[in-house]
N, C-alpha and C positions, 0 to 999 in steps of 0.2 A: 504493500500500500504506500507507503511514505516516499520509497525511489518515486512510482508513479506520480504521485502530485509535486513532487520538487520539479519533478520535469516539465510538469506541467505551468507549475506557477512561476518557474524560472523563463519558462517560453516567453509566458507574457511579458515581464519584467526587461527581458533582452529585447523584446520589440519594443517597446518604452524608450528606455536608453539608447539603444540604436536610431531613433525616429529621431530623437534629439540631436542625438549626434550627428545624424547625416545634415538634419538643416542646417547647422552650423557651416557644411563643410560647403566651398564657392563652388560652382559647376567649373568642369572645363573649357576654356576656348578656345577656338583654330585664332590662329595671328590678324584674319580679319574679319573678327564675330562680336559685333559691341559687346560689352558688358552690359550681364542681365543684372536686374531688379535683385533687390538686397530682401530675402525671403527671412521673416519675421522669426528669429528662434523663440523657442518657448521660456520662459523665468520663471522663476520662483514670485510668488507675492504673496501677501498676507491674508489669510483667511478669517481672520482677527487678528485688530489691532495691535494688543497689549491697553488700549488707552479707554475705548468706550464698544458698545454697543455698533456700531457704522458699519452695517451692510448686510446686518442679522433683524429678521421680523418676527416679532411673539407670534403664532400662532393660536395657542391655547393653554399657555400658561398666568402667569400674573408679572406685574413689574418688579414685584421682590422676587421673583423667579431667581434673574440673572443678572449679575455684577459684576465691576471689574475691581481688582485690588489688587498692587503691586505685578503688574503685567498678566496676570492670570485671570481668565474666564471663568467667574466661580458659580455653580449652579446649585439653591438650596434642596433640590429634588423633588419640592411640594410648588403646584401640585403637579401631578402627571401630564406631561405634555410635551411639546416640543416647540423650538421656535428654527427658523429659515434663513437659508440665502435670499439674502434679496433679487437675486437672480435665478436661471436653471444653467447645468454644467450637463456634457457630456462627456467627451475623455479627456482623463485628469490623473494626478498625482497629485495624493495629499500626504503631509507628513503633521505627525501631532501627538504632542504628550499630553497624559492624562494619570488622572490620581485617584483614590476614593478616598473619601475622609470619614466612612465606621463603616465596621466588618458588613461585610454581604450587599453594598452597595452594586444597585444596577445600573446602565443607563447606556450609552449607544450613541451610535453617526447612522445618520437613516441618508443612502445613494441613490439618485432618482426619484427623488421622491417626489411628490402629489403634495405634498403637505396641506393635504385636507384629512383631520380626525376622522379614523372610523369610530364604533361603537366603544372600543376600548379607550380612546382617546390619541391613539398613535396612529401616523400616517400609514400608508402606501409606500414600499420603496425596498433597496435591499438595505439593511440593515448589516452593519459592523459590531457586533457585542463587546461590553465594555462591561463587564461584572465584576466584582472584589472575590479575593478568593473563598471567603468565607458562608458564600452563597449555595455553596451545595451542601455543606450544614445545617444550614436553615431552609433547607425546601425537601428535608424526607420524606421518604412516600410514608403512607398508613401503613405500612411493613418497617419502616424505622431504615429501608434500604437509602443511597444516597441518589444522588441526579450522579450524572458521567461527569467527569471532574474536568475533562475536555471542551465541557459548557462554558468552562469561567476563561478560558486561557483564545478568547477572540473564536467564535464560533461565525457564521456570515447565514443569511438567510433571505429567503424572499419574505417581507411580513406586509399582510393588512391585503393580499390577492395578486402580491406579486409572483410572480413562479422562477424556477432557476433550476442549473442541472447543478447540483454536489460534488465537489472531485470527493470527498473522503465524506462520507453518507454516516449522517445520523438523523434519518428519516429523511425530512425533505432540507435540512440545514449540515451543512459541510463544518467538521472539525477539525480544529488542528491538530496537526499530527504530532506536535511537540511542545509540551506544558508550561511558556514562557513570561507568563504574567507576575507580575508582584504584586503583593497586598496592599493591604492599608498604608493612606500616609504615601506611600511609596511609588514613581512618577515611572510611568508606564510609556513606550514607543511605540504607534504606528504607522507604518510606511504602507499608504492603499493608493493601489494602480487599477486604476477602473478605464478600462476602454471596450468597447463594441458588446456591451453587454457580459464582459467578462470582469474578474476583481482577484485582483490578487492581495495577499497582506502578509506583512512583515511585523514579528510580534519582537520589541526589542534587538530590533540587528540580523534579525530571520528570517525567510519567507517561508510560513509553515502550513499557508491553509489557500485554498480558491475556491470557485464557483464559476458557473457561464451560462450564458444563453439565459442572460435575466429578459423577464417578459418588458419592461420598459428600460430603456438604455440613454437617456435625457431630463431631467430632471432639479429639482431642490436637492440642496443637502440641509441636513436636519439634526440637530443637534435635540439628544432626549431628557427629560428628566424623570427620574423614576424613584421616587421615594427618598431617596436620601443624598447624600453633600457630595459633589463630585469637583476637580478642578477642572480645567485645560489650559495650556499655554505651549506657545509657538506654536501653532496654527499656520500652515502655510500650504498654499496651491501652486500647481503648473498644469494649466491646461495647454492640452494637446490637440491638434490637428481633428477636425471632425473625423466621424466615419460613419458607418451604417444605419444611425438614428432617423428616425423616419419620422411623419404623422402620425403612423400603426402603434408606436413603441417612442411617442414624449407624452413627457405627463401634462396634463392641460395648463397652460400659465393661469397665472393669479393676477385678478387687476392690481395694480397699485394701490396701498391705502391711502 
């Protein structure tokens, strides 16, 4: 199993990189061929600030929701919800640390998303899992057995009627193949390559888990709150060159408020 999706998530990852790098690099010219047009590489930019709120929209939380303090995105986890890009993104590179501040903390990055609440209050999209590890002790079954411990360490899923194919199958949500999350308190890395309806992610320095062929491939991204205190900081994007997103497969815009 884990040869198979390294290969797989390393696939993607090398077209990532490689797409970048080839933009950078001039075309060639014969001795009398004008020089072409200077083709836009992709950069890094900020996904958040560090300074305020600017380019994120509540959707269904409250304004004590989320704050900023000493360059960190801090989120109180009440109540359940999530707020947005002020934009939709399609292929992209995100990179971003995050923290939980008390045992068993949930909460997530929702990818293409719709960012319209279903009945639970969370959108449409794939979702990136961001759990504390102490969450699979506090969710035993009525046997006293535990949840798959594979749940806490960046699990990916389609949620709220998105669909996806699993490289490493736990039901219809793909796990990581290797346990690389930190606890409480303690500042967690992920590196997510989302292109053509695929995702790959890198869990502190790894690439350990993917997914593909998400049912929508254009969208919000979404940042979740789920019951309790979560951070982020350094937040940053690079979007990539379009590809295959359709009408069939974006998720419908939101007017502006």
């Amino acid at each position: 199993m884990r040869h198979g999706l390294n290969s797989t998530v390393l696939s993607g990852t090398v077209i990532a990189v490689t797409l970048v790098a080839l933009l950078s690099l001039p075309a060639p010219l014969s001795a009398d061929e004008p020089e072409s047009p200077a083709v836009a590489v992709p950069q890094w930019r900020d996904l958040f600030n560090g300074k305020d709120l600017s380019g994120w929209i509540d959707v269904n939380t409250s304004p004590e929701t989320w704050s900023v303090r000493d360059g960190m995105l801090i989120c109180t986890g009440q109540p359940i919800g999530v707020m947005r890009s002020d934009r939709q993104y399609e292929n992209f590179i995100i990179s971003v640390e995050w923290r939980h501040m008390e045992p068993g903390g949930n909460s997530g990055m929702f990818l293409w998303c719709d960012a319209v609440p279903s009945g639970n209050r969370l959108p449409k999209g794939m979702e990136v899992q961001m759990l504390e590890l102490d969450w699979v002790n506090q969710h035993k079954g009525a046997d006293g057995t535990l949840p798959p411990i594979a749940y806490v360490h960046g699990e990916l899923f389609g949620a709220g009627g998105m669909t996806a194919i699993p490289t490493n199958p736990r039901g219809n949500r793909s796990k990581s193949v290797e346990n690389r999350c930190l606890g409480v308190g303690q500042w967690n890395h992920y590196l997510i390559v989302a292109i053509d309806g695929s995702v790959q992610l890198s869990v502190n320095g790894k690439f350990v888990n993917s997914i593909r062929e998400a049912s929508v491939r254009n969208g919000y991204i979404c940042l979740e709150s789920e019951g309790r205190e979560i951070h982020f900081r350094n937040m940053r994007i690079m979007e990539l060159p379009g590809g295959m997103a359709d009408e069939s497969n974006t998720a419908p815009l939101i007017d502006a408020p």
